[in-house]
N, C-alpha and C positions, 0 to 999 in steps of 0.2 A: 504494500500500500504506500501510494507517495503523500505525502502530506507536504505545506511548505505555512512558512509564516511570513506578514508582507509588512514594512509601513505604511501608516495612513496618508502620510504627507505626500503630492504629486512633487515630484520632483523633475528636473531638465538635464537631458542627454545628448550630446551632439559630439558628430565624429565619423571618421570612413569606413565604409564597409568594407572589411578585410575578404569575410568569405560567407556565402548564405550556405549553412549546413543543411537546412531542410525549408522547402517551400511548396506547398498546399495550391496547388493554379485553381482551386473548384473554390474552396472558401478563404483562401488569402493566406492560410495562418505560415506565420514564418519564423525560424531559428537560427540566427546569424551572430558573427563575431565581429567585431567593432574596435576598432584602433580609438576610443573616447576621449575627449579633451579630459585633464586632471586624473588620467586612471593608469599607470604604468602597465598594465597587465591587459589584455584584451578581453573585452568585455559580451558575455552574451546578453541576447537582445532577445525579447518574443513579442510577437504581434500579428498584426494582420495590414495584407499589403498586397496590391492588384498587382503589381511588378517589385524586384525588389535585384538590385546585382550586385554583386564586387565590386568596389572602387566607387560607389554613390555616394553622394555626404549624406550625413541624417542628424536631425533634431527631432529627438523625440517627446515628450513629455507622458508622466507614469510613474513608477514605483518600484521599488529592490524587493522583490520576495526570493526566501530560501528555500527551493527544492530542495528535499532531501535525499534525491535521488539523482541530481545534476550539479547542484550546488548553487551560487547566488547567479540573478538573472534579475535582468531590465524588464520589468513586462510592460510595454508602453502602450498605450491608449490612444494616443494621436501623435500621428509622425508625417513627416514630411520629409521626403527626397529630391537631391538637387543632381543632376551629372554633374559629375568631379572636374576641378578645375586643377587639380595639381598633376603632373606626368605620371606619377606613380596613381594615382586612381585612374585617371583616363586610359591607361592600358590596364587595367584590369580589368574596368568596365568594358571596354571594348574586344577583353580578349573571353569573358565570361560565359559568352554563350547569347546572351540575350540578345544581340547583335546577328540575324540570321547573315550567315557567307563570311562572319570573322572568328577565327579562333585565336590562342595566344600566340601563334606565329605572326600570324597576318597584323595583329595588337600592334606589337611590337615594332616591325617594319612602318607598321601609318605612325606609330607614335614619331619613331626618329626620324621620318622623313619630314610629318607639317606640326612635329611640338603641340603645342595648347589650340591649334590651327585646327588640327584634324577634322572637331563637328562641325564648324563651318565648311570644309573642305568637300565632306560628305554628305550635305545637304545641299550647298549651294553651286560645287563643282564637282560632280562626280565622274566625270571624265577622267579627271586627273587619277581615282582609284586605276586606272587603268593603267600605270606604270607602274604595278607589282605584277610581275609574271604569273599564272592564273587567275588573276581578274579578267575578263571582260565584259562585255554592256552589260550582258544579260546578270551576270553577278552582283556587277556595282549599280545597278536598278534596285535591285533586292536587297542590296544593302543601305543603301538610301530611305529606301519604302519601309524598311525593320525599324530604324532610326527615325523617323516622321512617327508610324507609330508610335513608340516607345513615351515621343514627344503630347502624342494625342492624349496617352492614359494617365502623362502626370496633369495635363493641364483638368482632364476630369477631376481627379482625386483635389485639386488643388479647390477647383469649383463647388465639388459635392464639401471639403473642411473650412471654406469658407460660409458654407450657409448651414451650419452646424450640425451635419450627419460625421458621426464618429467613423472610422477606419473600417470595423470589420463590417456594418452596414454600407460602406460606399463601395466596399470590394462586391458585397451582392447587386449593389444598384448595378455597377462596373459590367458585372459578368452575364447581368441581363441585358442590359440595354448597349454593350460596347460601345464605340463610338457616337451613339445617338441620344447616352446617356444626359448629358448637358442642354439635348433638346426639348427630350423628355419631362425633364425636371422642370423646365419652363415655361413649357405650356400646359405641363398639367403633372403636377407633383402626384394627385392622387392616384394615379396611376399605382404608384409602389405602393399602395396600398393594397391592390388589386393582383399584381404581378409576383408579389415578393414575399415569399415565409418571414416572420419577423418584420414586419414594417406595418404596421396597423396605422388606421386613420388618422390617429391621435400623433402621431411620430409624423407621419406625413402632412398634417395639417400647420406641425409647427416650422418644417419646413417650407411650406408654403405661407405663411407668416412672413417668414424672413425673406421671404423672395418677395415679398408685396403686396400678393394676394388677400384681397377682399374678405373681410367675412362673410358680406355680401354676394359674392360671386358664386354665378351658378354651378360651374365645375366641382367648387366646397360644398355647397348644398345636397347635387345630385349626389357627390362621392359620399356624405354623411346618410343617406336613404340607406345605400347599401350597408356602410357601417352598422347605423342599426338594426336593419334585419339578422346580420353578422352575428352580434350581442344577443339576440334572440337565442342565435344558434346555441348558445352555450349552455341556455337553461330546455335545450331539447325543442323548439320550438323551428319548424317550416317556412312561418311567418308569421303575421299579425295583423290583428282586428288594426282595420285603417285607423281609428280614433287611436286607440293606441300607437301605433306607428307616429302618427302626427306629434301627440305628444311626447313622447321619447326623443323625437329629436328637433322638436325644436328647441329641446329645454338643451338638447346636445352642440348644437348649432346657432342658438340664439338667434334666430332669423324670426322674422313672422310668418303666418298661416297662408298667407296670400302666394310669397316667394315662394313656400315648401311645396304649395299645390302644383306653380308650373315648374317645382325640377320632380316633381314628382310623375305630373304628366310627360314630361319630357322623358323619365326612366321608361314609361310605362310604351311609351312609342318607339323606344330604341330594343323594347324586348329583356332590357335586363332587369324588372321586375314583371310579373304577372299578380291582374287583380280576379279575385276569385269571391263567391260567395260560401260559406261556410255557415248552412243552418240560419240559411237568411244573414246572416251579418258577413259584411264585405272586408275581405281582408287582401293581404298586401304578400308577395310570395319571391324570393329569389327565385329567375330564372330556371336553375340549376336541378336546385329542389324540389321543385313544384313538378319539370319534366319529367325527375326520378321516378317520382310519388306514382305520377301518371304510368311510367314506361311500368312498375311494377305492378299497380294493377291489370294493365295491358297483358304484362306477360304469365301472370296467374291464368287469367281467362284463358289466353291460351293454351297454357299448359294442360287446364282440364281438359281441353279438347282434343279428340281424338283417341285412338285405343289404346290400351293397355299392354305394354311391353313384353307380358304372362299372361296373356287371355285369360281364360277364367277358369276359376279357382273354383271349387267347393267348399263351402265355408266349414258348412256341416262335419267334414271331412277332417279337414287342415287343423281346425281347433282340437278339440279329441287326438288328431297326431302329435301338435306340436305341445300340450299338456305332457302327455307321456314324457317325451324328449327333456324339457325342464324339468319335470319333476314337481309340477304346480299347478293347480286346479284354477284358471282365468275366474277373476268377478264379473258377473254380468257385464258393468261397464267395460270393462280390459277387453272382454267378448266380444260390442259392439264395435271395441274399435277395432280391432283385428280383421271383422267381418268389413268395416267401412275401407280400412286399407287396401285389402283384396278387390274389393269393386271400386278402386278410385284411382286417380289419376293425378290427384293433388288432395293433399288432409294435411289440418295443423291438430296435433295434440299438444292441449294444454291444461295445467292443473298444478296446485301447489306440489310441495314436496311432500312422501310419502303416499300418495294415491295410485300411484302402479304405473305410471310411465315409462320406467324404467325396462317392468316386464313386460310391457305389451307392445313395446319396440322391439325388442331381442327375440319375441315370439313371432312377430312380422315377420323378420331378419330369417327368422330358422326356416319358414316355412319357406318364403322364396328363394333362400337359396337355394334350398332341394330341388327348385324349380331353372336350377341352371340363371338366376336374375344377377345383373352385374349391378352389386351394389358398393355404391362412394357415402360412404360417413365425412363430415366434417362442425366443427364447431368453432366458436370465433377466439376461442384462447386453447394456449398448450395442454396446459394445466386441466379444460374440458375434452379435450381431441383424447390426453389420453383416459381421464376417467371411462368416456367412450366407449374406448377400446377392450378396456377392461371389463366392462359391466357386457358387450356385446360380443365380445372374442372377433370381431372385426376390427380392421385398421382404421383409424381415424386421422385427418389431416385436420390441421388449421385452415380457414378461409383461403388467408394469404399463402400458403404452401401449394393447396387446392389450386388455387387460380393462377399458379405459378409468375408471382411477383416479379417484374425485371428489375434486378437491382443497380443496373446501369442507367436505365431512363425513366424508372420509376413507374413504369405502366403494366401493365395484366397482357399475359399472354396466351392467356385463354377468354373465350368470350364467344359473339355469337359466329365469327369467324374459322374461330378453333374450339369448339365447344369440347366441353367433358367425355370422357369414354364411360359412361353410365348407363345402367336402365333406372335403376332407381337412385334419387339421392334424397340421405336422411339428413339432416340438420336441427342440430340440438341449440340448447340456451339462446334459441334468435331473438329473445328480447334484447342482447346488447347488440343485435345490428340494427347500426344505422341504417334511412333510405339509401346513402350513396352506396356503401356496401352492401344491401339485398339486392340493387337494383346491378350491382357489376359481378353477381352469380348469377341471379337468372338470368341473365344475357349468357351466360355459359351452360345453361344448361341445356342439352339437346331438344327439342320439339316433340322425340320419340319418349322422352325418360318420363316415370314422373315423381314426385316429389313429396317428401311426408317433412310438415317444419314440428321440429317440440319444442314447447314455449312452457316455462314456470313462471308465472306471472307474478313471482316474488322474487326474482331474479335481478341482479342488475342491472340498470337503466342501461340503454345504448350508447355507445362509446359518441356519437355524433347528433345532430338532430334526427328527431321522423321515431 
């Protein structure tokens, strides 16, 4: 276990970067050694940083905590990089890597040919790279172009620390919006609200503050609708009764009734909210959720339709067999359900704990197996998949296992595309799924299969809304 202890006091760090030990290109995070003004000994550095090379100067500001497992380290909170102005930085930066078509050969040769000259040399005359023997255009283009870059992401990073987004949030604005990021930000901060894990309204709106933006403006209004539907979400909630909606944010927003009506109507024309009636009372719907809600009813009904994967069964029969097989005499109701299983094509069983769910799953389970039925268990924690397993002597998956999760780009790689290899699938504890997650299984479930949910309505809430 690493533990460390830190000061409270922010302190100030400035000095060249000797060498980057470890850098993170996805979320910034970075481990480098630092030649530090007042420090004889070279000093480690941790933070977060869209680019970071050898030979940069840096001011940082942050704090000395003691790893116990590295030893003391800078962890700075906001930093700022400049290209190196002395010869001994400007060939390291240049021979680092970051520099695509230079390495420390090449470094070295540009350094003793144009001295402190070199980035003007390679931005404003790059012809001239072309008297080191394997350079030509085509090289010193690319080299040029790596160097203009390099120039674009500090002047971001410089933009996004000027209007008070701290480092490791400007490295995700950075790596969303590249080059377009500075645009983005200007015509519509709220945007990262929408785009970015970790950047909520509130973070966004203080940015857009400091950019100038209005309280008044409608861009803040419309982006504060969705905020609060957003805050809904947390307490399990789809949407919300319009009156409500209204007051939630304009007590959020400060705005008036009149303003909130036209960004409201204006969400409602662009599609990114939906208005619905609800038991006569009109309510207010994300997009998103609202389609879920829909597409899962849609794909229930379908599912009932059509035939049964095990034609039929004898109830009469199958009960009386699969008794013997447990060793347990079914209660009336375990009976009905058994019987409702065999002739259906979609059933939810539901019931506290202790009322027989348990047996009158694994009684299903027995009976169609014998019947050659390909059945997929799964449930929405480890912890239930393997209860599962154990109570039914069948294999149980997680959702996310089930749907085979891509952990490169974050999307399901199974669905109505690539659907499940099942005839039947059983799904336990579905009170903690969410719409987003029931709706991105039965989109995997085949057309042919069908489907039995167990629900313990004393179970824990869903992990999302719906």
């Amino acid at each position: 276990m690493t533990t460390q202890a830190q000061s409270s006091e922010r302190e100030a760090l400035a000095g060249l970067v000797e060498r980057v030990t470890f850098h993170n290109a996805d979320n910034g995070f970075f481990v480098l050694l630092a030649k530090a003004r007042g420090h004889r000994d070279l000093v480690t550095v941790i933070g977060h940083a869209a680019i970071i090379s050898a030979g940069e100067w840096i001011t940082a500001s942050g704090e000395w905590i003691n790893n116990h497992t590295h030893g003391q380290q800078f962890k700075a909170h906001f930093r700022r990089a400049s290209t190196p102005t002395c010869i001994d930085g400007i060939e390291k930066y240049l021979g680092s890597g970051m520099i695509s078509g230079i390495g420390p050969v090449y470094a070295k040769k540009m350094v003793k040919a144009f001295g402190e000259k070199v980035f003007d040399i390679i931005e404003t005359h790059r012809e001239r790279l072309r008297e080191f023997t394997g350079i030509g255009a085509f090289r010193a283009k690319r080299i040029t172009a790596a160097l203009a870059g390099q120039k674009i992401i500090r002047e971001i990073m410089m933009f996004l620390h000027s209007h008070g987004v701290g480092t490791a949030r400007s490295v995700r604005i950075y790596k969303t919006y590249g080059a377009d990021a500075i645009q983005v930000m200007t015509e519509n901060p709220y945007r990262l609200a929408r785009d970015i894990r970790g950047i909520g309204f509130k973070i966004a709106d203080a940015i857009a503050i400091k950019l100038g933006i209005e309280k008044t403006a409608m861009t803040r209004v419309r982006a504060g609708i969705s905020y609060a539907l957003t805050e809904a979400m947390d307490d399990g909630h789809c949407g919300l009764p319009t009156g409500d909606l209204i007051s939630l944010a304009e007590n959020l927003l400060e705005v008036g009734p009149d303003l909130f009506g036209a960004a409201l109507n204006m969400e409602l024309a662009e599609g990114t909210v939906i208005a619905d009636n609800l038991r006569d009372t009109p309510c207010i719907f994300l997009a998103s959720l609202y389609r879920a809600e829909q597409a899962i009813a849609e794909r229930l009904l379908a599912l009932r339709r059509g035939k049964r994967p095990w034609g039929d069964i004898d109830a009469d029969k199958a009960i009386p067999w699969v008794e013997q097989r447990v060793a347990l005499e079914l209660a009336p109701t375990q009976k009905d359900a058994v019987r409702l299983a065999l002739s259906s094509k979609a059933l939810v069983i539901f019931g506290g704990p202790g009322v027989g769910k348990t047996t009158t799953v694994k009684s299903i389970l027995r009976i169609l197996s014998a019947k050659r039925v390909e059945i997929v268990l799964a449930a929405p924690t480890g912890r239930a998949a393997k209860r599962m397993n154990e109570t039914t002597g069948h294999e149980a998956k997680t959702i996310h296992r089930l749907l085979e999760v891509d952990p490169k780009h974050g999307g399901l790689k199974r669905g109505a595309d690539n659907p499940l290899d099942c005839d039947l699938l059983v799904i336990d504890e579905t009170s903690m799924f969410d719409v987003i997650l029931m709706n991105a299984l039965l989109k995997a479930v085949p057309d042919s299969a069908a489907l039995v949910i167990v629900e313990d309505v004393d179970q824990l809430p869903s992990f999302g809304p719906g």
